[in-house]
C-alpha positions in Angstrom: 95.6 124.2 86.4 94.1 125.2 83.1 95.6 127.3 80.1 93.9 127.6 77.1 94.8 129.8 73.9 96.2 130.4 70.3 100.0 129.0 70.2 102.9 131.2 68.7 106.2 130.1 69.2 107.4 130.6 73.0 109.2 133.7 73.8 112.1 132.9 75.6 114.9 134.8 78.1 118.6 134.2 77.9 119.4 132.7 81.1 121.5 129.7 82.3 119.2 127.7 81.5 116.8 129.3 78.8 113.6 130.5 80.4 110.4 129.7 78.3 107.6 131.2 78.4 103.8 130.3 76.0 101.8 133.2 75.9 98.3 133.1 75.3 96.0 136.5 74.8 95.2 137.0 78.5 97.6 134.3 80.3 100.8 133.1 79.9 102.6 129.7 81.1 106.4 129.9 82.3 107.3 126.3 80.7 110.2 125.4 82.5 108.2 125.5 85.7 106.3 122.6 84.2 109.3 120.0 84.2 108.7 117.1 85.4 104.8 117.7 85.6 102.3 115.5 83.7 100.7 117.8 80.9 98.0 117.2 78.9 97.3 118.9 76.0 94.3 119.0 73.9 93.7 120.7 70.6 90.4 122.5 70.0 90.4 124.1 66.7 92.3 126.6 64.2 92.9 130.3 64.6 94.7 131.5 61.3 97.2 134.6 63.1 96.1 136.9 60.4 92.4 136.9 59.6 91.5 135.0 63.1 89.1 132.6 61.6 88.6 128.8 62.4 90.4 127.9 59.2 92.7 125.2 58.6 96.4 126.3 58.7 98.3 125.9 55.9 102.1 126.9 57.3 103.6 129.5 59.5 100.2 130.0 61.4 98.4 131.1 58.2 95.7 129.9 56.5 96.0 128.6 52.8 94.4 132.5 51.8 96.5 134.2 53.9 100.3 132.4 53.2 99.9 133.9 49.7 98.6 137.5 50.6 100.8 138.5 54.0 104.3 140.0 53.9 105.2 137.8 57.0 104.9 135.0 54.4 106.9 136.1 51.6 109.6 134.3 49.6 112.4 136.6 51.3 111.4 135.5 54.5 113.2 132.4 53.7 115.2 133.3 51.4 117.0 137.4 52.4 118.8 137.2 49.2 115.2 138.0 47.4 114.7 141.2 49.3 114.1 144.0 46.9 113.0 147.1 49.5 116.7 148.6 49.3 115.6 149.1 45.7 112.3 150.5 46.9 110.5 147.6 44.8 107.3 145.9 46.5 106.6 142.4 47.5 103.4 142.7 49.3 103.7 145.2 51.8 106.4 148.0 51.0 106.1 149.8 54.3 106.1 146.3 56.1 109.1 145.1 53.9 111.4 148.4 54.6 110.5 148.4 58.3 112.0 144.2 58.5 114.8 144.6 55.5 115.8 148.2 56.3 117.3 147.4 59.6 120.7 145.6 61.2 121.1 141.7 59.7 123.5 139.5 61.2 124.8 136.6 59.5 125.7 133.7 61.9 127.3 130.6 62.4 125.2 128.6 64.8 125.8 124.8 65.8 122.3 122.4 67.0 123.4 119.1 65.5 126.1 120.9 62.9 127.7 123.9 62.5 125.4 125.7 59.9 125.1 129.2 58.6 122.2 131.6 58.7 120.2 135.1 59.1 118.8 137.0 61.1 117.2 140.7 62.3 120.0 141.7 64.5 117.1 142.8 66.9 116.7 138.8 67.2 120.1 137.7 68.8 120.4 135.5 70.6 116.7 134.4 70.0 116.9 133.0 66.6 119.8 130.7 68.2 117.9 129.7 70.9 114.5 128.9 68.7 117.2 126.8 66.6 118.6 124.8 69.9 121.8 126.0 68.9 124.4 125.6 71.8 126.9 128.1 70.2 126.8 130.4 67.9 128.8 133.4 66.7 128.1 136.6 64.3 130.4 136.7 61.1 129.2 139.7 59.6 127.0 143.0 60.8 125.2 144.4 57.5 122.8 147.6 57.4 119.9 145.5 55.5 118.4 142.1 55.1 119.7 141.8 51.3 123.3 142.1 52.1 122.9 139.6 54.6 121.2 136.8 52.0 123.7 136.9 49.4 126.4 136.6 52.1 124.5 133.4 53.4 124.0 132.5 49.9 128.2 132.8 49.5 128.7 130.6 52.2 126.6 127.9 51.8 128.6 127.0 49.5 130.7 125.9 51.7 129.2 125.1 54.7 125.7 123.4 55.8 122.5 125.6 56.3 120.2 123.0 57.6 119.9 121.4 61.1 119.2 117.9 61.8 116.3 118.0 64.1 116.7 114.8 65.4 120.2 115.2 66.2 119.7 118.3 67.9 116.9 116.7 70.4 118.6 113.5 71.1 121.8 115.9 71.9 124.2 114.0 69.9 126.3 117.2 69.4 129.6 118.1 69.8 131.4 121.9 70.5 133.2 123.2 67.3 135.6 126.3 67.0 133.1 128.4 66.0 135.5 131.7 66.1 138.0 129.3 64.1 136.1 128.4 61.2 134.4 132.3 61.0 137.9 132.9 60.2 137.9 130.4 57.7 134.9 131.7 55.9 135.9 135.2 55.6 137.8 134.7 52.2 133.9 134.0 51.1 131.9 137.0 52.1 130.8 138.9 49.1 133.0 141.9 48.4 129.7 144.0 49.1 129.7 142.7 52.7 133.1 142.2 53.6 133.9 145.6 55.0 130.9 145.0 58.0 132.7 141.4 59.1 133.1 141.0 62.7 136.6 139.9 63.3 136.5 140.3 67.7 133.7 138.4 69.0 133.6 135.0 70.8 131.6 132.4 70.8 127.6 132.7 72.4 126.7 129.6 74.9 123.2 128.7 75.5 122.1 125.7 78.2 118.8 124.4 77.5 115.9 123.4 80.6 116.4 119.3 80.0 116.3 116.8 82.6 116.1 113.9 80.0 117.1 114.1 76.4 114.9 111.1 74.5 116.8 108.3 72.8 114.0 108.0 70.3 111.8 110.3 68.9 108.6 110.5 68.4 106.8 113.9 66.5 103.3 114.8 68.0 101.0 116.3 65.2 98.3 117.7 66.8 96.2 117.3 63.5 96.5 113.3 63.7 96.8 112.9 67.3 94.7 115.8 68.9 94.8 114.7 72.6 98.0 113.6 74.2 99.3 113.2 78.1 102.7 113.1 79.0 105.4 114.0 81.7 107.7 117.0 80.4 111.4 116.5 80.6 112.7 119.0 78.8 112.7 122.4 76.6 114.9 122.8 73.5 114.6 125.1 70.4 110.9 125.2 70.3 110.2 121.8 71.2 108.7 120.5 74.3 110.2 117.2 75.0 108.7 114.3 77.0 109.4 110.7 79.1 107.9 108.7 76.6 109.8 110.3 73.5 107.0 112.0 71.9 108.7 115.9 70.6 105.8 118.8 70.3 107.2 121.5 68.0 105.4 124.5 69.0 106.7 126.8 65.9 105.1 124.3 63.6 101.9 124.4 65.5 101.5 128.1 65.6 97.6 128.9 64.6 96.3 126.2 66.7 93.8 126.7 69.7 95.1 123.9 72.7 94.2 123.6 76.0 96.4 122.8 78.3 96.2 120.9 81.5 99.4 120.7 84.4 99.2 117.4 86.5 96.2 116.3 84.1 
């Protein structure tokens, strides 16, 4: 079997395990029916997701023109506390920006290799978790717009990680926290802005991830350098596909790329 297309990050289903799913523009594969199938996958060429052409990508599926111009590449993408559309001040895309900022925000304590904070739409719980191969996560606060949410993350940052170890997180060398403990601890540094909107009666989120096999070593495929590779799939986490060998394929960071992909190449 066949599939060939533009990759986006996989959508994914809560379910126990995640279900995972790479959709293409007239197909789709359901990943985790793939386990423990040979795979080949072969790149072809570049597809930038904005204007479409065979340019080369420069990050989050854009080409170099297009990072700089689209709102779905701006600074407070990355970085909330820079949104500016509760002040009704333009980025790039004022309609775009008041239609993502204007909207529910959760900020989050998620653990993948460490217990980190973060943000997100609230439109994209649990997703964001899974994309992150958190474990378990929990919401710490519930604010009306993206802004609120950033300085909050900015707060607590300061005292606790916002970064995952990547390697960590797909060689599972975790271990469960208290998440619902150490929300409690943090509370004392929410904002004053944001502290009325914390979430005091929640528990903890649980996700199990599709792996048969986690890798002892790892080994990143970049489809740039190495644009055919065959391998037997063991396993599913965050956004990476996982294999026997050791070789990791993040599919986020390949996003813009045209594969083809062969099951029992």
């Amino acid at each position: 079997m066949q599939y060939q297309g533009v990759l986006t990050k996989m959508q994914t289903e809560l379910d126990n395990p995640i279900q995972y799913y790479l959709v293409f523009e007239n197909d789709f594969i359901h990943v985790n029916q793939l386990l423990d199938k040979e795979i080949r996958i072969e790149f072809l060429k570049y597809q930038c997701l904005a204007c479409g052409k065979n340019k080369k990508i420069y990050r989050q599926g854009f080409c170099y023109d297009d990072f700089y111009k689209v709102p779905q590449a701006a600074d407070w993408i990355m970085r909330p506390e820079l949104s500016k559309a509760h002040l009704d001040e333009e980025d790039r895309d004022l309609e775009y920006e008041k239609r993502v900022q204007l909207q529910p925000h959760i900020v989050y304590l998620a653990n993948s290799s460490n217990v980190k904070v973060g943000v997100t739409r609230k439109t994209q719980v649990p997703t964001r978790w899974i994309d992150q191969g958190a474990h378990e996560a929990i919401e710490i606060v519930e604010v009306p717009n993206r802004y609120l949410a950033g300085i909050t993350e900015v707060a607590l940052k300061e005292h606790i990680a916002d970064k995952t170890n990547w390697r960590k997180m797909l060689k599972n060398e975790i271990e469960d926290e208290d998440l619902v403990a150490q929300r409690d601890a943090l509370k004392q540094y929410i904002p004053e802005e944001a502290l009325e909107y914390y979430i005091a009666s929640n528990s903890e989120t649980n996700i199990e991830f599709p792996v048969l096999q986690y890798p002892t070593k790892l080994k990143s495929l970049n489809l740039e350098k190495t644009p055919e590779y065959q391998g037997m799939l063991k396993g599913i986490k965050g956004q990476y596909l996982l294999f026997e060998d050791g070789t990791v394929f993040n599919v986020r960071n390949s996003e813009g790329y045209v594969v083809s992909i062969t099951v029992g190449a």
